[in-house]
C-alpha positions in Angstrom: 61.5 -2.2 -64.7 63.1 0.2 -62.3 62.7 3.6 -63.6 66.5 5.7 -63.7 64.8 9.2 -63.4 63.5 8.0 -60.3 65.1 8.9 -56.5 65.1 6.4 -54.1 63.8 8.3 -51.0 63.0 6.2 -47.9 61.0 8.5 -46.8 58.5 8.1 -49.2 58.2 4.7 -50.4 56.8 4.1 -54.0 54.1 1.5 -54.3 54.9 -1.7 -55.7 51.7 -2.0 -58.3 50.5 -5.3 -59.2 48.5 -6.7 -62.7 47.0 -9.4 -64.1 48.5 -11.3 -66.7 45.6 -13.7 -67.6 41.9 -13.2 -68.1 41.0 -16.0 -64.8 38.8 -14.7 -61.8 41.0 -16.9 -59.6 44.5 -14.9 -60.5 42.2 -11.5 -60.5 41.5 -12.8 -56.7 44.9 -13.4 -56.1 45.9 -9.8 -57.2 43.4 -8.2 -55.5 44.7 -10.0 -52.3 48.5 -9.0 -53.1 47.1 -5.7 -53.2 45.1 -5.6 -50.0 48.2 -7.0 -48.0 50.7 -4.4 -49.8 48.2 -1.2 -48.9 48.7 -2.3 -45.0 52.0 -2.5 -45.4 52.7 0.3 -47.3 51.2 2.5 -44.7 53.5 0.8 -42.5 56.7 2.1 -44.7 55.3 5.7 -45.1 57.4 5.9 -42.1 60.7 5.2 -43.4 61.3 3.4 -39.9 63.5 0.4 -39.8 61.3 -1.5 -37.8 57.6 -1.2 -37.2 55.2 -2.4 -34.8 52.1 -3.9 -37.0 48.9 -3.3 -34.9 47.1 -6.6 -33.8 44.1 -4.9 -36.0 46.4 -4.5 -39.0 48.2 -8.4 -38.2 44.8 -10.0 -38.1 43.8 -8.4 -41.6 47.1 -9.8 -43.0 46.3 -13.3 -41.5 42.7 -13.6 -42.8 44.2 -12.6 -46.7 47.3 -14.3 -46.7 44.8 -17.5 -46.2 42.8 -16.5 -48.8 45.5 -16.6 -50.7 46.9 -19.8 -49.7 43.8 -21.2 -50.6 44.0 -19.9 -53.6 47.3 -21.4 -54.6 46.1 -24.6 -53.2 43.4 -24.6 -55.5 46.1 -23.9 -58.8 48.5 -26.1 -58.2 
């Protein structure tokens, strides 16, 4: 829930913090994932830039998770 006493400052981007809902190693993956990928982008918005150029370093860690997760999903539904 959005917090009221909070200022929206672009130049300092809160993080977006993800949680498990159910006790299954699979959805404890998935998070742990989510979070991965957030953290490299985060840094990305420390910034407060419109547009960023994501390193071929930083775009090849997002590939290799976003499969893992993919897989993931495949595997629950």
């Amino acid at each position: 829930m959005p917090d009221p006493n909070q200022v929206f400052d672009p130049n300092e981007p809160k993080k977006n913090l993800f949680d498990v809902a159910a006790d299954d190693p699979e959805a404890h993956k998935f998070v742990q994932l989510a979070r991965e990928r957030y953290d490299i982008y985060h840094e990305y918005r420390k910034t407060g830039a419109r547009e960023v150029y994501i390193s071929d370093a930083d775009r090849q860690r997002i590939f290799v998770i976003e499969e893992a997760m993919r897989q993931i999903l495949s595997r629950i539904f």
